[in-house]
LUMNUZA-539712 format. One line per field, with one value per residue (C-alpha): y, x, z; residue number from 1; residue in three letters. Coordinates in pm, 1 decimal. Layout:
! residues N
v	c(Y,...);
u	c(X,...);
w	c(Z,...);
resi	c(NUM,...);
resn	c(ALA,...);
END
This chain:
! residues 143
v	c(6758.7,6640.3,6821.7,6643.2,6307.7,6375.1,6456.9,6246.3,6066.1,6399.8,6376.5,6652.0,6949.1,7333.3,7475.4,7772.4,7500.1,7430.3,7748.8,7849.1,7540.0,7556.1,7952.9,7980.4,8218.2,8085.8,8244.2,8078.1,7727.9,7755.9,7804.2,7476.7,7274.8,7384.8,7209.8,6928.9,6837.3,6881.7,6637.9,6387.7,6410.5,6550.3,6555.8,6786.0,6794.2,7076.0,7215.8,7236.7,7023.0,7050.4,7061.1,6857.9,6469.8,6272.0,6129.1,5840.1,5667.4,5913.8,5518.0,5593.5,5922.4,6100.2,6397.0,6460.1,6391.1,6644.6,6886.0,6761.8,6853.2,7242.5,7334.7,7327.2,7252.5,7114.4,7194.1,7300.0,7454.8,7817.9,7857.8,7662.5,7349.4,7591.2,7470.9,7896.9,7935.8,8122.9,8380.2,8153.7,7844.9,7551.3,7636.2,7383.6,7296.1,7261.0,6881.3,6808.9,7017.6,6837.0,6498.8,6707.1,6786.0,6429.6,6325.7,6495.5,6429.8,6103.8,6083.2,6255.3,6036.7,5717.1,5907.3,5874.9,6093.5,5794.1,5721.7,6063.1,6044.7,5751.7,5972.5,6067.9,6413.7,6467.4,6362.9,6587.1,6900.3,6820.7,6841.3,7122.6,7304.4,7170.2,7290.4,7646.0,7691.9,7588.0,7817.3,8070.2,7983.7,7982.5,8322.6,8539.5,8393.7,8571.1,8506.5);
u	c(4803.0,4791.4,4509.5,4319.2,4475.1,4330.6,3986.7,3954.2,3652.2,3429.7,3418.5,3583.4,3768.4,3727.8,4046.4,3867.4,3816.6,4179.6,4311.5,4086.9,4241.2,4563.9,4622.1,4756.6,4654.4,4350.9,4488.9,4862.7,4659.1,4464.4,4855.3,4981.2,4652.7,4675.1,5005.9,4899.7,4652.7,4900.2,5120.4,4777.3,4835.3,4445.9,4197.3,3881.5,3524.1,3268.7,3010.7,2813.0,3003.8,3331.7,3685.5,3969.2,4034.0,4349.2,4381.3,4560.2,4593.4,4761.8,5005.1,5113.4,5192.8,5556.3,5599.2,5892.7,5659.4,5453.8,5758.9,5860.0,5517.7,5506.9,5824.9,5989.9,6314.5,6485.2,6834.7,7102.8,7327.7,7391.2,7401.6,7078.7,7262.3,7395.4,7752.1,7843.1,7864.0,8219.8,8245.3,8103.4,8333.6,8203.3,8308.0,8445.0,8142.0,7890.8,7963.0,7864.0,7541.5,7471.8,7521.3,7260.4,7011.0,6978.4,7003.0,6674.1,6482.0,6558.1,6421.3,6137.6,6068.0,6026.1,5754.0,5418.7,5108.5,4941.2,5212.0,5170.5,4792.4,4854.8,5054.5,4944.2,5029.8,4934.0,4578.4,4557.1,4678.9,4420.8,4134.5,4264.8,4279.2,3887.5,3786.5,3917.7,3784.6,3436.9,3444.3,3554.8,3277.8,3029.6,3135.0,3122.5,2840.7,2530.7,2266.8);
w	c(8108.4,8458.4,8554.0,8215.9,8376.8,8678.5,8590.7,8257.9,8444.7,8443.3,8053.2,7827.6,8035.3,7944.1,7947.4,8148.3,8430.6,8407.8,8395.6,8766.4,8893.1,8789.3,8755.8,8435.1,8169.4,7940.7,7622.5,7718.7,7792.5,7433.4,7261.5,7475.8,7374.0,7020.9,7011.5,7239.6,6958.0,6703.0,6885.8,6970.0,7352.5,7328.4,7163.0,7169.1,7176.6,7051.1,7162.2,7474.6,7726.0,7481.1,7589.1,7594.6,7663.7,7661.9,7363.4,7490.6,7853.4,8089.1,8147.1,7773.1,7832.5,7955.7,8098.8,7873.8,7562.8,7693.7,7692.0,7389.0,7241.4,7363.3,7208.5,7575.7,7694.0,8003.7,7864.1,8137.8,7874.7,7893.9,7509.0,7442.1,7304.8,7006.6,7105.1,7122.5,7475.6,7511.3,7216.2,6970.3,7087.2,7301.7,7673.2,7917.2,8139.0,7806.7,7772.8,8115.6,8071.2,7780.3,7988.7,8258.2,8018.2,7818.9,8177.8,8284.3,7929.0,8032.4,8384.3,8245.0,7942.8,8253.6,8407.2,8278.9,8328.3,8503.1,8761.9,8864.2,8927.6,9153.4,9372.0,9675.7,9712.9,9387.9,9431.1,9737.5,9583.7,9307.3,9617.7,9692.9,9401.9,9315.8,9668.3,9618.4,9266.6,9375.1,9673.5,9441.7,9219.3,9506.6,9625.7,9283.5,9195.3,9179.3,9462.2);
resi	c(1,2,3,4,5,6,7,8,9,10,11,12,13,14,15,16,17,18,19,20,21,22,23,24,25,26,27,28,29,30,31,32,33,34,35,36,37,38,39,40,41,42,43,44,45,46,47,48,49,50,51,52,53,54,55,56,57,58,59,60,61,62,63,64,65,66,67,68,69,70,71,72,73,74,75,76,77,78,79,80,81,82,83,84,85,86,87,88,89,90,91,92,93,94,95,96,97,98,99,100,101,102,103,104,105,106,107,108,109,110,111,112,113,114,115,116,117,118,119,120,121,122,123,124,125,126,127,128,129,130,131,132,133,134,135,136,137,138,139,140,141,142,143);
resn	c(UNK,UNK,UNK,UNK,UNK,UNK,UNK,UNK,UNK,UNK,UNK,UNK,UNK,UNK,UNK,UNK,UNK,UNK,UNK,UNK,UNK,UNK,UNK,UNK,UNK,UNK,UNK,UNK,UNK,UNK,UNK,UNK,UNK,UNK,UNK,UNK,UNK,UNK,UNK,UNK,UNK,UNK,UNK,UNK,UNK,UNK,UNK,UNK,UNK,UNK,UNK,UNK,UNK,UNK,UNK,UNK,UNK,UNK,UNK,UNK,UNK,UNK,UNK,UNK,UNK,UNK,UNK,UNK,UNK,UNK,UNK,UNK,UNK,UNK,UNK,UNK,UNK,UNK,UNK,UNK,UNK,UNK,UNK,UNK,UNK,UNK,UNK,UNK,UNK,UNK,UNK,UNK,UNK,UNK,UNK,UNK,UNK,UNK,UNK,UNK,UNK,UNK,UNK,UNK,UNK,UNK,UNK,UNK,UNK,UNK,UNK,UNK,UNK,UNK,UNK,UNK,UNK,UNK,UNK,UNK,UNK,UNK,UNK,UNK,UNK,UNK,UNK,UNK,UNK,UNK,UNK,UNK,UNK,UNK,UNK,UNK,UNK,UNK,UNK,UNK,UNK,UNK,UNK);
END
């Protein structure tokens, strides 16, 4: 989703494009960006120039919703939140890693997709990663 934020001005984004850049499995990206769209984070666009936009400003969008969206978890408990972490019974840390994990959804749900393109460092690691996947691109290419 950052990688969408950060090149939302080129138009829709091919998941193949994001999956050079960001070296991730395509067929893993299309099961995130299935329930992405599902969740409208994105939205896409067919045919010849297709991919994938933000379907709302990256300002209106958390990181934790994006989490939230992909069926992933930040929970710090050792029994998944089940409450079953000692033989079935709660155990005597699982409060406090409860605490932890709202704790982190939290922090997460204050950050937004488009405070994290104003970042620096992020915008340089994005150059980066464009530079090597067009010199990648320029050297399997045919002559």
């Amino acid at each position: 989703m950052l990688d969408l934020a950060l090149n939302a001005g080129e138009g829709p984004i091919c998941l193949a494009d994001i999956s050079r850049r960001q070296e991730i499995s395509l067929s893993y990206l299309e099961q995130l960006f299935a329930r992405l769209r599902r969740a409208q984070l994105v939205k896409s666009v067919r045919g010849p120039g297709g991919g994938y936009l933000l379907a709302q400003a990256p300002a209106a969008i958390s990181v934790a919703r994006v989490i939230d969206a992909v069926n992933e978890s930040v929970d710090a408990t050792r029994c998944q939140g089940l409450s079953d972490c000692q033989q079935g019974d709660v155990c005597l840390t699982h409060h406090l890693w409860c605490d932890l994990s709202r704790e982190i959804h939290g922090f997460l749900d204050g950050i937004t997709l488009g405070e994290l393109v104003q970042r620096h460092e992020v915008r340089a690691i994005a150059e980066r990663q464009r530079r090597r996947t067009d010199e990648t691109t320029i050297a399997v290419s045919p002559p």
